[in-house]
C-alpha positions in Angstrom: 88.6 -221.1 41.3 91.3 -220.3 43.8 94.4 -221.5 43.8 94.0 -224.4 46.9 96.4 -227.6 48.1 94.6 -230.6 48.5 95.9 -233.8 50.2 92.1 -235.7 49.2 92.5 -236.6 45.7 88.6 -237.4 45.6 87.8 -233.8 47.1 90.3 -232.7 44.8 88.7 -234.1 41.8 85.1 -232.5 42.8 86.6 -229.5 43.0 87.7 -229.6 39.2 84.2 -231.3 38.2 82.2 -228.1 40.2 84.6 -225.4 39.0 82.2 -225.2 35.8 85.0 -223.7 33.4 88.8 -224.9 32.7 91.5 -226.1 35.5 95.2 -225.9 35.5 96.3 -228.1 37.5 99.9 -227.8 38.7 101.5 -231.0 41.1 104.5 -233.3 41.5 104.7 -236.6 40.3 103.1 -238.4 43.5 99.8 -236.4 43.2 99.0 -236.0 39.3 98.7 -239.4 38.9 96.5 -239.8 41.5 94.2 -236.7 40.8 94.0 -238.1 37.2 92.7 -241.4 38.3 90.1 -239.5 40.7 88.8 -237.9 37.7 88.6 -240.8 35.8 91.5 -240.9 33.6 93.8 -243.7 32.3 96.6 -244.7 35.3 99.8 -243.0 34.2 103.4 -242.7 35.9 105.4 -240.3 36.2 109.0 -240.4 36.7 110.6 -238.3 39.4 113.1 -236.6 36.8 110.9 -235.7 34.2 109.7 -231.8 34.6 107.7 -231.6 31.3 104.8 -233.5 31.4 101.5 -232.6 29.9 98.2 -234.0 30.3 94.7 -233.0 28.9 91.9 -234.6 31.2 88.0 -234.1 30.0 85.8 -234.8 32.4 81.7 -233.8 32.9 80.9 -231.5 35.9 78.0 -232.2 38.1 75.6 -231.0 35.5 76.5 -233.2 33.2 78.4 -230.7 31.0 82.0 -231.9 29.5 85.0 -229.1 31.0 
């Protein structure tokens, strides 16, 4: 998977799901929340000075298959 900037959170999140392997996902504190949801995880905030945040989402590709 390329590297790509996505402002569509749900495009975004099929991108991850049809990637078929593992994702890093690298954003700011107004998109990871967001993309996280879109995937299906648990709402979280983020606050604008925090710079170490870590978060491990599972999620099942198209196939049915958990990344």
């Amino acid at each position: 998977m390329s590297p790509l900037e996505l402002d569509d959170m749900a495009a975004a999140a099929q991108q991850v799901r049809s990637a078929g392997q593992c994702v890093l996902v690298v954003g700011h504190t107004d998109t990871v929340p967001d993309l996280i949801s879109a995937l299906g995880g648990p709402h979280v905030e983020i606050p604008d000075n925090a710079f170490d945040r870590l978060f491990v989402v599972h999620v099942r590709n198209d196939s049915g298959n958990l990344l």
